[in-house]
Structure formats: structure tokens, C-alpha cells
N, C-alpha and C positions, 0 to 999 in steps of 0.2 A: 302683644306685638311690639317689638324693639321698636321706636322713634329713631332718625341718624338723621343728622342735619347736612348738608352740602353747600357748596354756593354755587349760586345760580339758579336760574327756572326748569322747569319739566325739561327731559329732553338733553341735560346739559352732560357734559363725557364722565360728571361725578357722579349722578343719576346714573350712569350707566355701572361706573364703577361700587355702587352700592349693591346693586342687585347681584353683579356678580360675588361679589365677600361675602353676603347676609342671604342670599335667596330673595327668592319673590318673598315672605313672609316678615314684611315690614314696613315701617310708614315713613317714608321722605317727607324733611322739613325743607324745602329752599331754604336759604338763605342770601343775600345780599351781597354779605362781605366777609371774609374769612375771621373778621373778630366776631362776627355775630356767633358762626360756630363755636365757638372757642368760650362765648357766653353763655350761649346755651346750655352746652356739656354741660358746665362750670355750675348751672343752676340746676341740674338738674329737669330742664324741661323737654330734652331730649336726654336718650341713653348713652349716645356715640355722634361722632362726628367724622366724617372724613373730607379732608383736605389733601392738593394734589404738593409732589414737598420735590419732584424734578422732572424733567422733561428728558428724552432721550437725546433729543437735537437742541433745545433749546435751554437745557442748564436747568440751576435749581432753582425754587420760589422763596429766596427770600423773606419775603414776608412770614411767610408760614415758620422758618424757621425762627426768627423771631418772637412768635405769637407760644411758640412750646417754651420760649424760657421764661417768659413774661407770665404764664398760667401754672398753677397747680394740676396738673392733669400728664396719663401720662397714654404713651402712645401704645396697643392691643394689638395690631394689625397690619397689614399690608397688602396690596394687588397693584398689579401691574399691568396695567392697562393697552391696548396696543387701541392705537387712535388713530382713525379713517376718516378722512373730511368727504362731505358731500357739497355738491353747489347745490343750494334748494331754491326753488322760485314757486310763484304762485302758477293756476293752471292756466295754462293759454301763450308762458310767456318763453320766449327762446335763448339758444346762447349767445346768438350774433344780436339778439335785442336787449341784451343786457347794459346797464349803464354804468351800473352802482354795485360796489359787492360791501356787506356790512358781517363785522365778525371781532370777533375777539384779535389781540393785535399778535398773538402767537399764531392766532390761527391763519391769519393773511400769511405771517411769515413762514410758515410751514407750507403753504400753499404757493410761493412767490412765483413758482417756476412755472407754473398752470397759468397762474394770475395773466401773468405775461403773453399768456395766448389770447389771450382778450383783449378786443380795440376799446378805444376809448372807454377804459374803465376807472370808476374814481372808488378809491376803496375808505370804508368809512370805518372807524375804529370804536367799537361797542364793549360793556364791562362784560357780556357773555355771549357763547355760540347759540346757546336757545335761546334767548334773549333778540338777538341777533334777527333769527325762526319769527318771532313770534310779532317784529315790528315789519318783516315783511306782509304776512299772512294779513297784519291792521293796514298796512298803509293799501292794499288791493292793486298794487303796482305792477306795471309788468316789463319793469324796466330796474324793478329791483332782486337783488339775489342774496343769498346768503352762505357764509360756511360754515357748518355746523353736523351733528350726527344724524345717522338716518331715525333715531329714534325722534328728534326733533320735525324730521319732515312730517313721521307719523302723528305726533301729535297736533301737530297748528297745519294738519294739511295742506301741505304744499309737495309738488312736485320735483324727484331727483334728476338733475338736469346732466350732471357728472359723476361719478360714486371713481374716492380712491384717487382725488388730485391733490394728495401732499406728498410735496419733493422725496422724501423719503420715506418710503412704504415700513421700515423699520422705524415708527416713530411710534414711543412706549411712554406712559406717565404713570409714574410711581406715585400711589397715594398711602397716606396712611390711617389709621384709624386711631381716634384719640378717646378717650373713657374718663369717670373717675378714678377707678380701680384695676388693679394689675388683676389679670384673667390666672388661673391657674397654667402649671406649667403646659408648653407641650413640645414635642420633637422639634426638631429640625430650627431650633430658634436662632435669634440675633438680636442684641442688646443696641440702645442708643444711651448715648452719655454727653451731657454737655460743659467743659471744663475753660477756666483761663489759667494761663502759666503765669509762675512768678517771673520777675523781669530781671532775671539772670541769664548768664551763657549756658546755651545748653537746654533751656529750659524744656522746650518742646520735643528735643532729643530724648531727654531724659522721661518724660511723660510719655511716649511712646513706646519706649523699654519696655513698659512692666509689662505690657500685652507680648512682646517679642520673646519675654523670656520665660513664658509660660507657653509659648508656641501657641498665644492666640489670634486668629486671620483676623486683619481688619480690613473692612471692606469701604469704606469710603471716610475721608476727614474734609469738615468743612469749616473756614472760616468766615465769620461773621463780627464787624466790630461790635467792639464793648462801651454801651450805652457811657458815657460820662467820661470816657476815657480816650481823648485822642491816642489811634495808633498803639492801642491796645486792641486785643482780640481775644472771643470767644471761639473756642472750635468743638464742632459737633463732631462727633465719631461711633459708626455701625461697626461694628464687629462680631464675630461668630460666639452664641454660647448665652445664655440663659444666667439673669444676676443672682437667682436660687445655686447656680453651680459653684462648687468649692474654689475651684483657677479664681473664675471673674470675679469673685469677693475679695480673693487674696488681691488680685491686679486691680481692683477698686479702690481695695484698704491704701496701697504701694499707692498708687495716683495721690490720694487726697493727702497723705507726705508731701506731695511734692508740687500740687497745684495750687494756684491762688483760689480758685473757687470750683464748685465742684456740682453739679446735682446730676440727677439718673433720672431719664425721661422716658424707660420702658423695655421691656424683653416680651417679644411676640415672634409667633412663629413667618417663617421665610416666606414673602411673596410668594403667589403664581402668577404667571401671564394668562391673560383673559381675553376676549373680543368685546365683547360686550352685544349681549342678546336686545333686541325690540321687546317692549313689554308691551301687551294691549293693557289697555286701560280699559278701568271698570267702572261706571257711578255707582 
């Protein structure tokens, strides 16, 4: 049975987004913090890792993108998450008795417009949404609440108080799945690559050519500065098409001409969009 590590506790939207990519037929490791994942793979103590890499309302995770240049490892996979907040509370306790809401700080902000219908609420900012679940369910309060998935109320038993209060019902988190080793080919793929220009005119013009003139679609560029280098920058880039294929070698070969540094961080097949299913648990 695959091992895949996440961050955060039982219940968290990564947990969710596991079971969707892998099936039931495998073992979640929480994790902490997304370098833990990134170590794990790394040793071998898990097979995979998934980490979340942007938000649909709320932009990209940073972090994560720095954690793919910094590791030998490269990226397998993708799902695309569509993410449903719930208010969860313990049994007995109401919405107008609410005091406290505790949740990750994306997740309040995705929620702000809901939030706002609630008097006197102080909202408390937590490293996870299960996390979040699981300090209400200890503390037995009934004056505390939390936002988080419904898998999470399932688990630390607690009661859905609202299902479906984030500002925007189109709010999707792309994760991705990170390995030691590149999986064999399959359809429908899309490469990631992480380069810096040289610090000429033109530079980034000209690095972006060689996909344009092999007519290859690129689907997102992201820049991220470059560790030691004030006002220099790295930029990530997805674009269509598998590094096994003839074009993307040649438009790789063309780049590494013409960029100051260079590496390939993975060719996996195209996202789907998911919900994310409830899993019972089992002892």
C-alpha cells in the first residue's frame, strides 16, 4: 500500500485531496509542515507527497514553490480540488452562541463574507482546518466553532452548523503530487520547469520564444526571487506536453542556451477537478 504524506491532521482538504488522486487503497502520513513532506519523500519513508501549490481565490503557496527548487524530487501528479468550508461546533452548541471561530487564515478569508454575519465573533488563526476540528472537539466548548471540511466534523465529532459559507463557491486548490522518480509516460500531459535569465535585454522575451515557436501552450509563469540575489528572479512555468516529447527537448535544449540556470521539476498527466468524498474510518 502507497504511504503519501500531507500537512496537517485527519480531516485536512489534503486528506481529502489524497483519496481522491490514489483511491481508498493507501496510508496517509500527516504531516506538520510542508518541509516535513518534502523530507519524507526525500528519505524514502513515504512514496509520495502531496502539497497544495495555488488557490483559486487566494493565489499561489509560495512556499511550496520554493521547497520544489530546494529538493531533488520531482513532481507526478495533480487534482484539483473544489473546497467547501463548513462551521463545525461541538453538540448542543448554536450559531447565535457562537463566540470564537478558529481555522486556518485562508480559510477565515475565504469565508469573510459569512464571517460577517456573526455578532460578536473573534476569529482565531490556526496552522490547520482539522487542526482547527480537533481543538474544538478538546476544549468541550460551546462557544467555540470552527472552519473546516465535512470530513473533519466526521472525524472529531462535531456538529455542521452551516455547510458551503465561503465567499466564493468556485474556490479550487491545485495540488500537486511530488515522488522520487518520474512515473512513465501518459496522455494528456503538462511539464513544469524552473529557470533564471541571464541579465540582459530581452532576456525573458527570449526564454519564452522557444515554446512560442514550436507552438507550445503555456499555461501559467510564476515568479519567485532568487535566494542570494537581490532582484533577480526565478520563474516557474507549466506548459503543455510531456519532456519525453521531441518539441519539449528541442524547446528545453533552446532555453538552457539562453538561461542562467535551468532544472525540470516534472511531466505528469492534466489535473481533474474533484469534491472530495467522506471516508469512514476503520481501526
Amino acid at each position: 500500500m502507497k504511504r503519501v504524506a500531507f500537512q496537517g491532521e485527519l480531516g485536512a482538504y489534503s486528506e481529502l485531496a489524497t483519496y481522491e488522486y490514489f483511491g481508498n487503497d493507501v496510508t496517509v502520513v500527516p504531516k506538520e509542515t510542508f518541509g516535513e513532506i518534502f523530507a519524507a519523500v526525500s528519505s524514502g519513508k513515504v512514496e509520495h507527497g502531496i502539497i497544495p501549490i495555488e488557490n483559486s481565490l487566494a493565489g499561489s503557496i509560495h512556499e511550496n514553490y520554493d521547497l520544489l527548487l530546494e529538493h531533488d524530487l520531482v513532481i507526478t501528479g495533480e487534482i484539483k480540488l473544489l473546497i467547501s468550508h463548513h462551521l463545525l461546533a461541538n453538540s448542543g452548541a448554536s450559531i447565535d452562541g457562537i463566540r470564537r471561530v478558529l481555522s486556518h487564515p485562508q480559510a477565515l478569508s475565504q469565508c469573510k463574507q459569512y464571517l460577517k454575519t456573526l455578532r460578536r465573533v473573534e476569529l482565531m488563526s490556526v496552522y490547520d482546518t482539522a487542526g482547527a476540528a480537533r481543538s474544538v472537539k478538546e476544549s468541550g466548548s460551546l462557544t467555540d466553532a470552527a472552519i473546516a471540511s465535512e470530513q473533519a466534523a466526521s472525524d472529531y465529532g462535531l456538529e455542521v452548523l452551516a455547510s458551503g459559507i465561503e465567499s466564493n463557491h468556485l474556490n479550487y486548490t491545485r495540488f500537486l503530487i511530488i515522488s522520487r522518480e518520474l512515473e512513465p509516460p501518459a496522455e494528456d500531459t503538462k511539464t513544469s520547469i524552473v529557470f533564471s535569465a541571464k541579465n540582459i535585454p530581452g532576456a525573458l522575451f527570449k526564454s519564452l520564444s522557444v515554446f512560442a515557436l514550436r507552438d507550445i501552450d503555456l499555461y501559467k509563469i510564476e515568479s519567485r526571487p532568487l535566494p542570494g540575489s537581490p532582484w533577480e528572479y526565478m520563474f516557474y512555468l507549466d506548459f503543455n506536453g510531456d519532456i519525453r516529447d521531441e518539441a519539449i527537448q528541442k524547446a528545453i535544449a533552446h532555453l538552457g542556451e539562453i538561461a542562467k540556470t535551468l532544472k525540470f521539476l516534472g511531466s505528469y498527466p492534466k489535473g481533474r477537478d474533484a469534491t472530495g468524498r467522506v471516508q469512514e474510518r476503520h481501526e
